[in-house]
N, C-alpha and C positions, 0 to 999 in steps of 0.2 A: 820866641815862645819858650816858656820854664816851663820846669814841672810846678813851679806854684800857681803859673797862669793857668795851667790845664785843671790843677785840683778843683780853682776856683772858678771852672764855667763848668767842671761837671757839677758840682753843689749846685751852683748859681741852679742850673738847668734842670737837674733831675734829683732836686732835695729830700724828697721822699723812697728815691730807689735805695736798693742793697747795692752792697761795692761793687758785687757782680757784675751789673747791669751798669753803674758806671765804668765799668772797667770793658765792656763789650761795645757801650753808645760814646763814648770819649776816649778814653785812654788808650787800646788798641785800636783804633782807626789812626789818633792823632799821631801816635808812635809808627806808625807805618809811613804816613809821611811825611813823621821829621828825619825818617830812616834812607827814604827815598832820596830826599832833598839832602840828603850828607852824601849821600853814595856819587850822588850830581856834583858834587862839590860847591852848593847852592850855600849850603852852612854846616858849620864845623855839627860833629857828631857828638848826639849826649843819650846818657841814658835815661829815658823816662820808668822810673816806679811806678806799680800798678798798685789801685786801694788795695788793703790786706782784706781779702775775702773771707769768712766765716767757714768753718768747716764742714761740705754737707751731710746735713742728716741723712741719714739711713732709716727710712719707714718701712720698716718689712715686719709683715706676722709672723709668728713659732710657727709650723707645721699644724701644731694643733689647733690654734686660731681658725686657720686658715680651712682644715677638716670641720670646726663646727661651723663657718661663715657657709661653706658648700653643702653642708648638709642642713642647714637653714634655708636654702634655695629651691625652689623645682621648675620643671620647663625649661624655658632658652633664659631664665637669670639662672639655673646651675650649669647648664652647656656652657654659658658666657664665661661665669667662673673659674671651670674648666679648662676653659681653651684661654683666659689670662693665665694663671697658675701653671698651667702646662705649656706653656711657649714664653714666657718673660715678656710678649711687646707690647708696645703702647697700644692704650684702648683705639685711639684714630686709628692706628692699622688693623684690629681686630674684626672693629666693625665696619669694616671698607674691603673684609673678606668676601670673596665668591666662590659659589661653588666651582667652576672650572679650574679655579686656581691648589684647588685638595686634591692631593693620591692620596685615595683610602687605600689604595693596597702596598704604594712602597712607602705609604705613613709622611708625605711631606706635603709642603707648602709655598709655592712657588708666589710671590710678593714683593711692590713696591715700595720700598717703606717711604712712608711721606716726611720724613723728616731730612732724609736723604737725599731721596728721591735717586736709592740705590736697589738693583732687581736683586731680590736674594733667593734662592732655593732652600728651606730650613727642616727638619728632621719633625715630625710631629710626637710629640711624648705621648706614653698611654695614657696618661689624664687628659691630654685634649685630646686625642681619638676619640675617647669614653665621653667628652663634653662633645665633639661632630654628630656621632654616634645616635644623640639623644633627638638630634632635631631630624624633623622629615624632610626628607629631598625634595624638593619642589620645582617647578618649571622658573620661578625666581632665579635671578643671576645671584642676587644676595644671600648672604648667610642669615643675615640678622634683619630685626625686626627694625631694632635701634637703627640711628643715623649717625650717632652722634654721642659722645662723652656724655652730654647734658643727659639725654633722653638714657643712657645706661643708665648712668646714677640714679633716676627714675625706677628705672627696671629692679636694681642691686637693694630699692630701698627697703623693703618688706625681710630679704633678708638680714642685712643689717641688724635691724629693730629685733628680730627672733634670736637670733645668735646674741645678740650683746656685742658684738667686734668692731669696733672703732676700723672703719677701713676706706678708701676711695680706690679705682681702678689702678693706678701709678703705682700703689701699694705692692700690688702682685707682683709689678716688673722688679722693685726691691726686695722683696720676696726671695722671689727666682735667683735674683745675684748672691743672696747672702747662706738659701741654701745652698747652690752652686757651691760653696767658699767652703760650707761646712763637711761637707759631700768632700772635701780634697781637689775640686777642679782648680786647675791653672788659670792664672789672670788671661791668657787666649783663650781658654775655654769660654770663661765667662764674657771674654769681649764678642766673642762670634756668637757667643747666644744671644748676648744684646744689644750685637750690632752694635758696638762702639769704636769710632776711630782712634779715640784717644785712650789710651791707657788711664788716663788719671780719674774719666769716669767710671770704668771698673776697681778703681785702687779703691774707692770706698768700701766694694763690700769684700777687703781683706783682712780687716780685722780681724784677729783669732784670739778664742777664749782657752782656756787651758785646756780642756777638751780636745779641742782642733790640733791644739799645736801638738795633745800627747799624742791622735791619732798620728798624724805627719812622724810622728819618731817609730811609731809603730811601722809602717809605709817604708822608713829605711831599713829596719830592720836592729839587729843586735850585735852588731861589728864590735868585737873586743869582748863580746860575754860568754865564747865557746870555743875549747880547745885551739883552733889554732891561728884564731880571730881575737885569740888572749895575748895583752902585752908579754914580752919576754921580761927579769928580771934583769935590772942593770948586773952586768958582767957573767952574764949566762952565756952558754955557748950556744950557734946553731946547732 
């Protein structure tokens, strides 16, 4: 087996998909075991190349988007907004929330995330407090009306249309990362906010604009600009 063989039954097979996705349904499966079958000493060891993947976009709204898409909302579509916006997670785990699973008094959220299917304990911010908040406690286990992604988008639509905000659910959890970013958090910050194992999916929202990068100098401070944080002249004395 090549790597020209392999390029040509990912094409052959999935002519329509991104590299990504050949790279996840052919190329890392097959490379594991031709990796296998070398370590056996079945066949000598090669490297397989992966397609070069596209770099991904970052969909996240300004803050200020994001204030008029929620203030274009009322009922459980601004609680929803809310409580996306204010936790970073994906809408399936949103709407798969229960009440038993909320401290309203130590502000957290005890949750399996379904992509994991890892139990996390998570800190609730004041904007989804203020999104829980809104809705009535009811003998329902459920938070939400919704079931489901499809049926939010439903829910989210009338705000949309009023705002003007080009947005879908996924948006908010990009959001989240890239104010995260702007805010000064660390790439663990932002990994544990959403839940990513890999660092390379938080690497996205670290881009910094000048802004960022002047606050971060600010954050060090002013080493060399005061008394005795000032360079010495060459051939000065202690």
């Amino acid at each position: 087996v090549t790597q020209a063989q392999l390029v040509d039954v990912a094409n052959r097979l999935f002519p329509n998909h991104k590299a990504s996705s050949k790279n996840r349904l052919v190329i890392t499966p097959a490379s594991a075991i031709l990796h296998y079958a070398a370590q056996q000493g079945w066949c000598p060891w090669r490297r397989i190349s992966r397609f070069r993947e596209a770099r991904p976009v970052t969909r996240a709204l300004s803050q200020a988007d994001a204030h008029r898409l929620m203030a274009a909302a009322a009922g459980e579509a601004r609680a929803l907004l809310e409580v996306l916006f204010g936790t970073g997670l994906r809408i399936s785990d949103v709407v798969a929330m229960r009440w038993d699973q909320v401290d309203m008094e130590n502000c957290t959220l005890r949750l399996r995330i379904g992509k994991t299917q890892e139990d996390r304990v998570l800190p609730l911010s004041p904007l989804a407090m203020q999104g829980l908040a809104r809705l009535p406690r009811t003998a329902q286990e459920r938070i939400w009306s919704v079931r489901d992604r499809w049926t939010a988008y439903d829910l989210l639509a009338a705000a949309r249309k009023r705002s003007g905000v080009d947005f879908t659910p996924h948006m908010a959890r990009h959001s989240v990362g890239s104010w995260l970013n702007d805010a000064g958090a660390g790439l663990k910050t932002i990994m544990a906010t959403l839940g990513h194992a890999d660092p390379k999916s938080s690497m996205r929202y670290q881009d910094a604009d000048v802004e960022t990068i002047r606050r971060a100098w600010d954050r060090v401070g002013t080493v060399g600009t005061r008394g005795e944080d000032k360079p010495r002249k060459p051939g000065k004395r202690a």
